[in-house]
N, C-alpha and C positions, 0 to 999 in steps of 0.2 A: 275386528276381524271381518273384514268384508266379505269373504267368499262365502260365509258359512254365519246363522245363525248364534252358533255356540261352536266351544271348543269342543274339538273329535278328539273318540279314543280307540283310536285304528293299531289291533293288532295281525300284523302282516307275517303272514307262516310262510315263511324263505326257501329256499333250494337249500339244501346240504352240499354240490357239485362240489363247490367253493366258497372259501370265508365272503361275507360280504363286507367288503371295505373297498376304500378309493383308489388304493395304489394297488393295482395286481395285474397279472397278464390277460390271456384270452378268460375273459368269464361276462359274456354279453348283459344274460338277465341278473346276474349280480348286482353288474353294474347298475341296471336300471332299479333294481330294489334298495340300492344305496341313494339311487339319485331321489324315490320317491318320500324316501325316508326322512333323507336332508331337508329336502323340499317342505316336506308338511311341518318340518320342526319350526324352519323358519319362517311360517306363515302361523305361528303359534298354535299347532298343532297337538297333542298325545300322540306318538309315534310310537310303539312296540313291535321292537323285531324280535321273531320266534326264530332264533339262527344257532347256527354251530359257537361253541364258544370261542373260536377261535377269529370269530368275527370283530371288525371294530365301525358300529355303527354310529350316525348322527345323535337320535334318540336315544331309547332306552334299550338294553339287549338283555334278551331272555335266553340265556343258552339253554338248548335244550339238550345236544347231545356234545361232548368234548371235543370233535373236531369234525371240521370239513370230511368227505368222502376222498375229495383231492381231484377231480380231473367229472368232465362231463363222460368218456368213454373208459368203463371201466368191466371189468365182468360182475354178472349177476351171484352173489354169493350170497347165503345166508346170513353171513356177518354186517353184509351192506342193505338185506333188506329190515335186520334188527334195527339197525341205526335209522331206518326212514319209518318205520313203526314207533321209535322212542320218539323219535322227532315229533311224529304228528301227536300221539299220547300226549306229550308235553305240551303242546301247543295248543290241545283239544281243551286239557284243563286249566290252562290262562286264560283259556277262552271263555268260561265256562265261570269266571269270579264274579260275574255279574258289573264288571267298570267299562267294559269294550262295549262301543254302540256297531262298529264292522271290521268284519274280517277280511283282511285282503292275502290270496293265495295268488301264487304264479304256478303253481305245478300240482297234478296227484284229483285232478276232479276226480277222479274213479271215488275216490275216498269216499267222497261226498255225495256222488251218486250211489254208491250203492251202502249207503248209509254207518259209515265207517265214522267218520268224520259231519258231526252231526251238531253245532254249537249253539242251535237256537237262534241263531244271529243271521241279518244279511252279508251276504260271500260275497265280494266282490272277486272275479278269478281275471287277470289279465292274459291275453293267448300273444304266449311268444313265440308258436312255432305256426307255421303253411297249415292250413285246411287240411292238405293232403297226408301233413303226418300228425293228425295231432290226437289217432287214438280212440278216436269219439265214435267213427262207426264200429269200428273193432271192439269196443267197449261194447255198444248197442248190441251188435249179434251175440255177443257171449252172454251178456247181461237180457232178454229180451223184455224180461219182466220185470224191470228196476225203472221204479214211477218216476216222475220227472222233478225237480227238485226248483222249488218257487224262490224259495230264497239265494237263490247260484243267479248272480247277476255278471255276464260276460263283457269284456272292453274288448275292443283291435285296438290293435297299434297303428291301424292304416284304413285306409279306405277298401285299397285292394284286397289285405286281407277280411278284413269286412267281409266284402263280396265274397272270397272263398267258406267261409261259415256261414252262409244265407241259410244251405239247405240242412244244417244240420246243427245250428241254434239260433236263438234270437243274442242279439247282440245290443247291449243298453248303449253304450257308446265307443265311439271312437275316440282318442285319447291317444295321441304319438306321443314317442319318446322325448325327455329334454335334456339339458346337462346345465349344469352349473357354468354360462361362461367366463367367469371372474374365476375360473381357472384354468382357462385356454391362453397365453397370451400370446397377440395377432403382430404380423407384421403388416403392415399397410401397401409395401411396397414388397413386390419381387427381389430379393436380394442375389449376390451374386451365387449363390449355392443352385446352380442349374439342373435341378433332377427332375424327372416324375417320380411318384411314390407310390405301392401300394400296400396296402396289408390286408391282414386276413387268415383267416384258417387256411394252410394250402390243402385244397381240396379241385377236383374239376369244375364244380360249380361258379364257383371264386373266379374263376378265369385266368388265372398267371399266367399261363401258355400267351393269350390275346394280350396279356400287359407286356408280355416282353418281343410281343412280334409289332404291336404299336410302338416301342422304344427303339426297336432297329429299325424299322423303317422311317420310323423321324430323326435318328441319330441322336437319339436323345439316351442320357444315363438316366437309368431304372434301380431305386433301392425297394427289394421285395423283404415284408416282414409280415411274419405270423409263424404261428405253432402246424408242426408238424404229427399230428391224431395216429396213436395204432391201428388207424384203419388200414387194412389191408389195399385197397383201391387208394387210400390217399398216397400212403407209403409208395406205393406205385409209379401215381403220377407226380412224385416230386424226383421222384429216380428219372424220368422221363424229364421232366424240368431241367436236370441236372446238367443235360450234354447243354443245356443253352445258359447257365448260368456261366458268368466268369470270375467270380469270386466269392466266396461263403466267408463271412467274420462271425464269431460272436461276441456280441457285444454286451450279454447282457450281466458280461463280470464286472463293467465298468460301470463306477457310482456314477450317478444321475445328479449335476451339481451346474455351479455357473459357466465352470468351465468343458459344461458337456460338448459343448460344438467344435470348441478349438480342441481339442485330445482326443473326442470320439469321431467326431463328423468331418470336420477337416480333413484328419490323413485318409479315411473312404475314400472324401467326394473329389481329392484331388489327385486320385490313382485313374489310371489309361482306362481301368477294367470298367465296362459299358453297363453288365449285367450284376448286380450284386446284392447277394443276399445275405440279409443279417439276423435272423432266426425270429424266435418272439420277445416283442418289446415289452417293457411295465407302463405302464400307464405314463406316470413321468416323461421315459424314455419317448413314447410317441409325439406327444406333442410338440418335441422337439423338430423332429424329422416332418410329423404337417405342417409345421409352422414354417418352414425354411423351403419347403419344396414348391417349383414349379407348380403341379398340378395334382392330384391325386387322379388315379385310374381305377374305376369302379366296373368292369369289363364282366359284370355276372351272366349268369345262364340260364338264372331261375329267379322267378318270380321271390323277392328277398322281400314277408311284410315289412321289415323296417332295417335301412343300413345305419347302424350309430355310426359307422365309417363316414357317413355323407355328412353330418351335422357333426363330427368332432373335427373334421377337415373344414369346413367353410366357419367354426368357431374359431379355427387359428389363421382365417384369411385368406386360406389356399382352395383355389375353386377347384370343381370338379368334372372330368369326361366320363359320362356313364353310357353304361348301356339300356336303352328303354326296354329296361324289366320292371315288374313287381311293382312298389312302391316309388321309384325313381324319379318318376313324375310329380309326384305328390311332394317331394321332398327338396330339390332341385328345380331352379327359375331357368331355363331353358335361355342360354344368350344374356345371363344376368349373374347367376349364381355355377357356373360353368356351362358345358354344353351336354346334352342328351343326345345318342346317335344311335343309329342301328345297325353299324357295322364297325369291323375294327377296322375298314381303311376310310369310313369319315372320320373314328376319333385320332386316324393320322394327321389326317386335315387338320382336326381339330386342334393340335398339338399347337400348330404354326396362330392358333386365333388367341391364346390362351391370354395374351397382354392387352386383351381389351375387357378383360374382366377385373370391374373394380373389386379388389379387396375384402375393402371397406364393408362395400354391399354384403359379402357374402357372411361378415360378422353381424351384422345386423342383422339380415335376414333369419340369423340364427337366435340373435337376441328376441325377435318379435315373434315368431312362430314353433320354437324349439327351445324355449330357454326351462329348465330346472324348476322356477317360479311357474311359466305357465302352466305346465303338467301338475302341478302340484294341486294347483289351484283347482282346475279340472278333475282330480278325482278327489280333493274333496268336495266339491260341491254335487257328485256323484255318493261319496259316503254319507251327506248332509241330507241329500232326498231321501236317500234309503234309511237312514237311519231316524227320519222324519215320520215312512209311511208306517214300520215297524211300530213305532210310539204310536201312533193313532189305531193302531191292529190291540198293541193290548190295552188300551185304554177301552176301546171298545167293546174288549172281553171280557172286560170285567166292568164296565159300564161306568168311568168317569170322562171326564171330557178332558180335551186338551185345548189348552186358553192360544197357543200358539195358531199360526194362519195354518191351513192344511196346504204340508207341500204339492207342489206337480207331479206327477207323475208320468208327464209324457213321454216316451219311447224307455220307460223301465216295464222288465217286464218283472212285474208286483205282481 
């Protein structure tokens, strides 16, 4: 085991939103709690997921509570907040058997700060959401007298957001998203299926309005997919959407098999209709539609710390025109791995450059700086330090030594 001294035994307290498994629809940080999961197992790993039983993990699954919540936007009920109290309960006392050397959380620091959620153990918490919503001062003001907590060790997912948490935590590392690409598979070449693509939550941020005013203006066909939120303002702006779409299918009755293209994508891509939208896809289902498209159109509005959008599209080959938000940069080789603009009539322009982008490159690039492995690797060798400085803390408390080198400790905050 290269990355790590010894084997870890990392029990990771999940989201309830939804199950954590490979194949499902919109569920971003699922995703990535599946990918780290996978990832650590096969780097010979202890992986324990504290998840809904309805999950189906790489590792080991600890259900905690019988099933998902079902959806990220739901109302606040009693019933929903029993199920995230049984959840963390249950997670608290896996915690708590004395075999786990860290904890990895994605959601609920409150717990933890204000000593709910209290395992003895170092916390690793990954932040998947903007500085700006993520809670932390609104916690602070309510909270003013809740001391600060040593063992809450923070990752970004990006640089940029990084920078958004400067002033209101220390941040041990950075650590982007990865995927598994041995399950993207890439075409090398532009095939005759002439689209742009995009997906995503429809929401204003997302930008679909700007992906389909760049499609008419380059004359280019547009397949739009993602889930539609009972947000009132989303509902909204897909009603507004509406007068410019030219066709809605849903496709997501039809199995996801060999003959997805020719039965499902065919009769679409070879209709007159310019604008068309086919609802939210499964996981399966996407990779279909990235793999065959022209280009993917990443047209956001806000600073996104991390688009899986951008790394699951140049995993199946298909480069990308974004817009210079958020993490974009960071993520996207500019003239290599598609193009980065700042307006939607360069990424018109853009449209017409798209066949000078190798492929190839943009699978690799995803291989070497995004790939499942890497990530994996990365936070264990983050659960290795901490769970290294920990063992010399109680060694010390009770005054034996430890025969091992003493880890680094540089940029955790210990």
């Amino acid at each position: 085991m290269s990355a790590t001294r010894k084997r870890l035994n990392v029990l990771h307290v999940a989201t309830i939103n939804k199950p954590i498994m490979s194949h499902m629809g919109y569920g971003p940080i699922e995703t990535v709690i599946y990918n780290i999961d996978k990832g650590l197992s096969t780097l010979g790993h202890r992986s324990i997921v504290a998840c809904s039983s309805d999950s189906a993990v790489t590792g080991q699954k600890y259900g905690t509570v019988p099933r998902s919540l079902g959806d990220y936007l739901r109302q606040d009920t009693r019933e929903g907040r029993a199920s995230v109290d049984r959840h963390l309960a249950k997670a608290l006392a896996r915690a708590k058997r004395g075999d786990i050397d860290v904890v990895h959380m994605h959601e609920w620091f409150e717990y933890v700060c204000d000593g709910r959620f209290a395992p003895g153990l170092p916390i690793v918490t990954t932040l998947h959401v903007s500085g700006l919503h993520s809670g932390i001062e609104e916690f602070r003001a309510m909270h003013p007298d809740a001391p600060s907590v040593p063992s809450m060790h923070y990752v970004a997912i990006s640089e940029y957001q990084r920078r958004q948490y400067a002033h209101l935590i220390p941040v041990a590392k950075t650590i982007p998203h990865g995927l598994d690409t041995n399950e993207y598979p890439f075409n090398e070449r532009s095939n005759s299926a002439d689209y742009l693509f995009n997906i995503g939550r429809i929401t204003w941020v997302k930008g679909q309005d700007s992906a389909i005013d760049v499609a008419k203006k380059s004359g280019s066909k547009l397949i739009l997919a993602g889930c539609v939120q009972e947000k009132p303002e989303d509902k909204a702006y897909f009603e507004r959407l509406g007068t410019s779409i030219d066709l809605v299918v849903d496709v997501s009755r039809h199995p996801v098999d060999r003959s997805y293209y020719e039965d499902v994508m065919k009769p679409i891509l070879s209709r007159n209709e310019q604008i068309v939208y086919i609802g939210e896809l499964s996981t399966d289902a996407k990779k279909y539609w990235f793999r065959h498209a022209r280009a993917t159109l990443f047209p956001v509005r806000w600073g996104e710390p991390f688009g899986m959008v951008l790394i699951e599209s140049m995993a199946s080959g298909t480069p990308i025109l974004a817009f210079r938000e958020g993490s974009v940069p960071e993520i996207v080789i500019d003239g290599v791995t598609g193009f980065i603009v700042d307006s939607a009539g360069a990424m018109i322009q853009a449209v017409e450059r798209i066949e000078h982008i190798d492929r190839r490159k943009c699978r690799r690039h995803v291989d070497e700086y995004f790939s499942m492995q890497r990530m994996a690797g990365s936070y264990a060798e983050l659960y290795a330090e901490l769970a290294g400085v920990a063992d010399l803390r109680k060694a010390a408390a009770s005054g034996r030594s430890v025969s091992q080198e003493s880890p680094s400790i540089h940029g955790i905050n210990a």
